[in-house]
C-alpha positions as semicolon CSV with decimal commas, in nm:
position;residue;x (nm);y (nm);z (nm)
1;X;-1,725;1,162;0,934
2;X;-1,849;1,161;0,555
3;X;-1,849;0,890;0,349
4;X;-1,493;0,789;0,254
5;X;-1,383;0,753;-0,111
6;X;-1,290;0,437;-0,282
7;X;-0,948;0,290;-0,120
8;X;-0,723;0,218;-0,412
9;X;-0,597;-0,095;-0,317
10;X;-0,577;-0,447;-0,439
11;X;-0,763;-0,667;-0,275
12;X;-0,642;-1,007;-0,458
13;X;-0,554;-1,219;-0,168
14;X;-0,894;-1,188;-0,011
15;X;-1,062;-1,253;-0,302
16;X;-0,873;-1,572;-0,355
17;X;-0,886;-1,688;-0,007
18;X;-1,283;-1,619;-0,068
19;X;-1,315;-1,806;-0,373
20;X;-1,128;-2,105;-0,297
21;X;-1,323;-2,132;0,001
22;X;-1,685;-2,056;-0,227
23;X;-1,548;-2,355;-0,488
24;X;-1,430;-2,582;-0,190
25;X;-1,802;-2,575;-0,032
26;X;-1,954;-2,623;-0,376
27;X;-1,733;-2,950;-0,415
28;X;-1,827;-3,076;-0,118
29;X;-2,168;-3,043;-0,185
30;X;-2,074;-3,150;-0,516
31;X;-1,882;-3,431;-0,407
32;X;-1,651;-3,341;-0,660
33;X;-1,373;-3,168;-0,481
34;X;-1,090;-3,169;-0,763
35;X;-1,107;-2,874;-0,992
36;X;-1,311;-2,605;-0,759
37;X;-1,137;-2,343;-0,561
38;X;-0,876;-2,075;-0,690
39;X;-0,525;-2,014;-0,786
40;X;-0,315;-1,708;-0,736
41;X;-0,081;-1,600;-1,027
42;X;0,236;-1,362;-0,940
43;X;0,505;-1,193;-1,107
44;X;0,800;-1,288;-0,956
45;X;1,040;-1,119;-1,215
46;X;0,976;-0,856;-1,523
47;X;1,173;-0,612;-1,763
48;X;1,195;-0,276;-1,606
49;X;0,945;-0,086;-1,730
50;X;0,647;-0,332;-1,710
51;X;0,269;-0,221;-1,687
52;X;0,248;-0,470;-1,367
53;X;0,508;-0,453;-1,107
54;X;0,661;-0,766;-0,925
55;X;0,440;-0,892;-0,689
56;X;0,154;-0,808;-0,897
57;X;-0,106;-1,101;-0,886
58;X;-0,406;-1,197;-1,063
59;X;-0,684;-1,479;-0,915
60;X;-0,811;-1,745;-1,102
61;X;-1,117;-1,955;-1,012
62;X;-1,188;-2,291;-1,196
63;X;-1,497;-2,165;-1,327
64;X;-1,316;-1,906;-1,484
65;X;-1,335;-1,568;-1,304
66;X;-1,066;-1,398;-1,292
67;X;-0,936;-1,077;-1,072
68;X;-0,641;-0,849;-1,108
69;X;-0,385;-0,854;-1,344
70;X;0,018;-0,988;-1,403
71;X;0,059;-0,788;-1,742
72;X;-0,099;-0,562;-1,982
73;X;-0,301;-0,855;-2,118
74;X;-0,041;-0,999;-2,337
75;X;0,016;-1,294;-2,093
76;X;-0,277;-1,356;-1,958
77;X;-0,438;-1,616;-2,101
78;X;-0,201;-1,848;-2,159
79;X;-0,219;-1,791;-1,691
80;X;-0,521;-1,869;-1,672
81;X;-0,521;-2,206;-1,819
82;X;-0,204;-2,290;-1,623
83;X;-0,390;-2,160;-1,305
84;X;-0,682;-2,398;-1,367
85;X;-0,461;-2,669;-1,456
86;X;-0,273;-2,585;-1,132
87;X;-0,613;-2,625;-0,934
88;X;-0,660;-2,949;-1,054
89;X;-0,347;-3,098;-0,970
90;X;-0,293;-2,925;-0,670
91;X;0,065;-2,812;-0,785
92;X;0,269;-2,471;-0,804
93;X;0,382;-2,345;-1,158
94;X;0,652;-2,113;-1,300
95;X;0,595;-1,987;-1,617
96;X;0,840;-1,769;-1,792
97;X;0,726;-1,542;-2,110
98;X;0,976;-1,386;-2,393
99;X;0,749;-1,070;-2,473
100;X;0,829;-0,992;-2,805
101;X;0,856;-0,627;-2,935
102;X;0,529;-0,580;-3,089
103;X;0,319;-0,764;-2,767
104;X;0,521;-0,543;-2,536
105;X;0,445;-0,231;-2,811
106;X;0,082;-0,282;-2,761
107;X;0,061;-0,281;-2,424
108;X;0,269;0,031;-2,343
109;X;0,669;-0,077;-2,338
110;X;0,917;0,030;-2,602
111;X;1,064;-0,314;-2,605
112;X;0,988;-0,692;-2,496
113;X;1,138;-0,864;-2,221
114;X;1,134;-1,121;-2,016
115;X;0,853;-1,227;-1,728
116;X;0,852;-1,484;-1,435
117;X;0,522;-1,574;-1,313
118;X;0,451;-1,778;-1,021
119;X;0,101;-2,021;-0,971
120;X;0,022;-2,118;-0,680
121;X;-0,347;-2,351;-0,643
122;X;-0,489;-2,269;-0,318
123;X;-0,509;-2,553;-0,089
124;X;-0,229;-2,677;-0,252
125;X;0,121;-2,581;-0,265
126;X;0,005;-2,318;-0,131
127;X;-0,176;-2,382;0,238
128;X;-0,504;-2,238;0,283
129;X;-0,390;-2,142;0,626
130;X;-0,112;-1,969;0,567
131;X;-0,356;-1,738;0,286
132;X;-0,551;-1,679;0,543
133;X;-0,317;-1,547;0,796
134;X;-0,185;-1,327;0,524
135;X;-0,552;-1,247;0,500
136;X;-0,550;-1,131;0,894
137;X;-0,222;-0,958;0,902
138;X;-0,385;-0,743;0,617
139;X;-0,676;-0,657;0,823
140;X;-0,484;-0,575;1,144
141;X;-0,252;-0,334;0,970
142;X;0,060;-0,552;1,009
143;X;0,341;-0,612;0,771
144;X;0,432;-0,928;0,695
145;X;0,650;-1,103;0,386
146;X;0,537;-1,423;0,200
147;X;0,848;-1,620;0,095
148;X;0,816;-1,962;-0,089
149;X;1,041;-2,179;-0,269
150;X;1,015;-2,166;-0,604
151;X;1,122;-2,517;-0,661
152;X;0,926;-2,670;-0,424
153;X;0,617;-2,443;-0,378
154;X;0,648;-2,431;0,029
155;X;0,581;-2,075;0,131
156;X;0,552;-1,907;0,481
157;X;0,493;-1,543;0,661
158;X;0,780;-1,386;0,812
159;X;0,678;-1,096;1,039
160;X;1,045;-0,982;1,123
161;X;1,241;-1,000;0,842
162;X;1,313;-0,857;0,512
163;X;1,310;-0,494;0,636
164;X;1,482;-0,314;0,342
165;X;1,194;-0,508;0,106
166;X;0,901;-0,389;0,326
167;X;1,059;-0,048;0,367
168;X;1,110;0,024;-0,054
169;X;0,767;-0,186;-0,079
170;X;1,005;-0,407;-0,298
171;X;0,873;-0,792;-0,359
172;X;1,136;-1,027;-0,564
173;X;1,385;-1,312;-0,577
174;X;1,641;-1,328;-0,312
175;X;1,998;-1,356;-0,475
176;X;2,009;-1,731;-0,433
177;X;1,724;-1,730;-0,719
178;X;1,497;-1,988;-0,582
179;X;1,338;-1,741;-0,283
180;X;1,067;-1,535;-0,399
181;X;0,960;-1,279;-0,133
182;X;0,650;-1,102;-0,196
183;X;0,548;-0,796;0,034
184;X;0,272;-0,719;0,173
185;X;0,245;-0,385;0,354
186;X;-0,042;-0,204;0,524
187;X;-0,157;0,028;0,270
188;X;-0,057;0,394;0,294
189;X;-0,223;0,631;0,533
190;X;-0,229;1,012;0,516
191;X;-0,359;1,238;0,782
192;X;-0,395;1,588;0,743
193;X;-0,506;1,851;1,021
194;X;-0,628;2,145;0,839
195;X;-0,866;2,138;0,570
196;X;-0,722;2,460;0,335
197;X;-0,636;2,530;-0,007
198;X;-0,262;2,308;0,023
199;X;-0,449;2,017;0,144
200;X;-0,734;2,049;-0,110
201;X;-0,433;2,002;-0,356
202;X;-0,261;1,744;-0,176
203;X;-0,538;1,497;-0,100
204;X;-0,605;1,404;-0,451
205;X;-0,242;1,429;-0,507
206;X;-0,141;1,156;-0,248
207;X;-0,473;0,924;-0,331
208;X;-0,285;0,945;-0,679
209;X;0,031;0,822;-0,475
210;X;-0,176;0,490;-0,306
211;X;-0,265;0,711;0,048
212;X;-0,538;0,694;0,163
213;X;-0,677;1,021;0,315
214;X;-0,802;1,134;0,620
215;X;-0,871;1,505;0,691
216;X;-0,972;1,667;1,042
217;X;-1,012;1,968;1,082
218;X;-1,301;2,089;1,389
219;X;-1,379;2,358;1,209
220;X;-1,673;2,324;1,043
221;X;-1,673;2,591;0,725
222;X;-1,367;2,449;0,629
223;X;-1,436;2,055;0,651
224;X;-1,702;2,035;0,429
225;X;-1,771;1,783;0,155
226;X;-1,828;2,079;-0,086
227;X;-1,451;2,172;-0,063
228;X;-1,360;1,761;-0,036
229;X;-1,595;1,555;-0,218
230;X;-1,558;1,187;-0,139
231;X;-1,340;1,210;0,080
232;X;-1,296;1,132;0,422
233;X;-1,383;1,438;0,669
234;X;-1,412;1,466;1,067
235;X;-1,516;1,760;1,280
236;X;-1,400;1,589;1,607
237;X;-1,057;1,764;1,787
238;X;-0,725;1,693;1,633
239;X;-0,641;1,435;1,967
240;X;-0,958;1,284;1,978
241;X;-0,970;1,220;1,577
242;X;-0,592;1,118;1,597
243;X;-0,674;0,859;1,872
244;X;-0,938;0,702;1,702
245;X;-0,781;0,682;1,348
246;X;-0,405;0,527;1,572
247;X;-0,135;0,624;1,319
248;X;0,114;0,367;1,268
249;X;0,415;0,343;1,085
250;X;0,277;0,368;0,730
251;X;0,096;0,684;0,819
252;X;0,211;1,055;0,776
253;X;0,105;1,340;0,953
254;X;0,024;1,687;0,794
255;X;-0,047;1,986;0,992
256;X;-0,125;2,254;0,804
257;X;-0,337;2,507;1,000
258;X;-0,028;2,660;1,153
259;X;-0,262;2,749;1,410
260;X;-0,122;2,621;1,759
261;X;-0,487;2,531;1,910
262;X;-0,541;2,289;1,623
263;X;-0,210;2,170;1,482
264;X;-0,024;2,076;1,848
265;X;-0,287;1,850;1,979
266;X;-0,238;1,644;1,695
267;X;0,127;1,657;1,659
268;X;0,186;1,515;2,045
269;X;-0,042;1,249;1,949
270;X;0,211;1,200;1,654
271;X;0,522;1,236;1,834
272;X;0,441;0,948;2,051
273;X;0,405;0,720;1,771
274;X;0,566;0,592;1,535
275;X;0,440;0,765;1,247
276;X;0,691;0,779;0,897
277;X;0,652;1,085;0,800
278;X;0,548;1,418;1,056
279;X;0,525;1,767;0,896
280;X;0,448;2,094;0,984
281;X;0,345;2,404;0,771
282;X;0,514;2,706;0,857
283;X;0,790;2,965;0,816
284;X;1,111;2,928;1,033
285;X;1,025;3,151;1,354
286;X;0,689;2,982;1,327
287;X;0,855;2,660;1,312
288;X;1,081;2,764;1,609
289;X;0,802;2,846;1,854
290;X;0,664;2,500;1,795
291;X;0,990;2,363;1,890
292;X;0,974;2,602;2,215
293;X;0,595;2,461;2,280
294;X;0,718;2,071;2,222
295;X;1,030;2,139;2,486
296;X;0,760;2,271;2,691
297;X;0,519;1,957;2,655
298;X;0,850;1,767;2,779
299;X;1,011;1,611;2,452
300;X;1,277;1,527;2,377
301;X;1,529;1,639;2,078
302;X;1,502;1,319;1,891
303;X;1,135;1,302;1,947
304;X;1,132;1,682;1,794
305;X;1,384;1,609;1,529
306;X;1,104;1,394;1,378
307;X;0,902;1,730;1,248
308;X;0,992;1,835;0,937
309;X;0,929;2,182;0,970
310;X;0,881;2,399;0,761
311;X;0,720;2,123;0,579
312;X;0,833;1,985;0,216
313;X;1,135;1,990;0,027
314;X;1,241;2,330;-0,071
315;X;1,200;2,322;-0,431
316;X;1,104;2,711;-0,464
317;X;0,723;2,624;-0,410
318;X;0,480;2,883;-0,471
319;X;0,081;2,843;-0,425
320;X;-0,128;2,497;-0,322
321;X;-0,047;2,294;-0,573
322;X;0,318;2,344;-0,596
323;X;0,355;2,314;-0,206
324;X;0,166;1,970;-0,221
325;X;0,403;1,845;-0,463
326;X;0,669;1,954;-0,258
327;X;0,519;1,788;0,040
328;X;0,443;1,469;-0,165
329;X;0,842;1,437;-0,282
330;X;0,919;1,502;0,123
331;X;0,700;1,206;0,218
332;X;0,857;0,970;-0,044
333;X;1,219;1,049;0,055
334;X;1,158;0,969;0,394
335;X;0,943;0,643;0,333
336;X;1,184;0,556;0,107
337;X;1,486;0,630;0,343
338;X;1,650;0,890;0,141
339;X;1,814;1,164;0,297
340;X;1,754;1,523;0,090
């Protein structure tokens, strides 16, 4: 494989679960353990057309470093300070902000609004523990929910629940107002089999949309960093590469060699998965034979259902580009659970 681009992903609870750990050493060595370590900062509620979504966070050490971002800079420093006042007391904050038109103005919105931001000290209300299994379900792919109390501060994982949140990617407060749910999903995966023109349109495209890439293609004079810079590349056979990279269900499948040899290894591997999104370039007959082959492999008509084929919404694409976009919008109905 080539050298992977950069992953555009925050990385905000690691860092936090890294630097209150860093500041926690330091006081002990310090013997001065009040005031060191971190504090997360959230946005729990916003107007609608915010720079920073909900769920958004920032990190704040106590010496003052700071990571990530709850606004467009309008609120942040007034955070900070209640972040490092938070990490001395060892107590959760909520801060609420009227933006006024001219603050929201200058960072992008046509009018203020209102924004909820939670605080949370590390090691305080909330448990260093329970950041750091956050911290492990993030590295082993698996989604999980943080709720917490917003009038106490107590917060826990929940695995299982929440599903419509963790499907729309969708963090707030519960209707009761006090139960702020913030999601945390494995971040987006896209692998395409077939390194032509379409996919050298739609990589870039869904890197814009928070995937991260993958292509395979064995062929050699077609996977080549020339025609993908930065990006990640393997030679190895559709199966084998599939196997290695295990798709789960944040990952989508492109095939786009219409060429049986390469595209069907890959798509059984798919079909026994449980993969979001499966698609398949090709016209109609084409598409039909590869039903025909699947039957043959011995699945089943939900299992072949799952290929969207041919692939991408039929909005009168013509060329690459237009055909990525239309495979893009495809992808996004489905994550999202809308039927087109």
């Amino acid at each position: 494989m080539s050298t992977p681009g950069l992953q555009r992903f925050d990385n905000i609870p690691e860092t936090a679960l890294d630097w209150h750990r860093a500041g926690k050493e330091t006081g002990q060595k310090s013997s001065q353990k009040s005031g060191r370590g971190a504090a997360l900062a959230t946005v729990v509620e916003t107007w609608g057309s915010a720079p920073r979504r909900t769920g958004s966070q920032l990190v704040v050490a106590s010496d003052g470093r700071i990571e990530g971002s709850v606004s467009g800079g309008c609120v942040e420093g007034a955070v900070i300070l209640a972040a490092q006042e938070a990490i001395a007391s060892g107590r959760h904050q909520i801060l609420e902000f009227g933006v006024s038109d001219e603050d929201a103005f200058a960072v992008g919105l046509a009018c203020g609004g209102t924004i909820r931001i939670l605080v949370e000290p590390i090691g305080g209300t909330l448990a260093e523990d329970t950041l750091a299994d956050l911290v492990t379900a993030r590295a082993e792919r698996r989604a999980v929910a943080y709720v917490v109390d917003l009038d106490s501060g107590a917060g826990h994982l929940d695995a299982d629940g929440y599903t419509d949140r963790k499907r729309m990617d969708q963090s707030g407060v519960e209707a009761d107002g006090k139960t702020f749910v913030a999601v945390h999903n494995p971040p987006l995966r896209l692998i395409v089999v077939g390194a032509v023109h379409i996919a050298q349109a739609l990589v870039p495209m869904a890197r814009i949309a928070g995937y991260d890439p993958v292509i395979i293609d064995p062929r050699a004079a077609f996977a080549s960093a020339d025609r993908f810079p930065g990006e990640t590349l393997t030679e190895d056979w559709p199966d084998e590469a599939m196997a290695q990279l295990a798709p789960d269900a944040r990952t989508a499948v492109v095939l786009l060699t219409h060429d049986p040899k390469i595209d069907d290894p890959a798509l059984e591997v798919a079909l026994r998965l449980e993969c979001f999104y499966i698609g398949a370039l090709g016209s109609t007959r084409t598409h039909a034979k590869r039903v025909a082959r699947m039957q043959e492999a011995g699945f089943d008509a939900a299992a072949i259902d799952r290929i969207n084929g041919p692939i991408g919404l039929d909005i009168g694409a013509a060329g690459p580009a237009e055909i990525a976009v239309s495979i893009i919008a495809e992808m996004t109905a489905t994550l999202r659970g809308r039927s087109l």
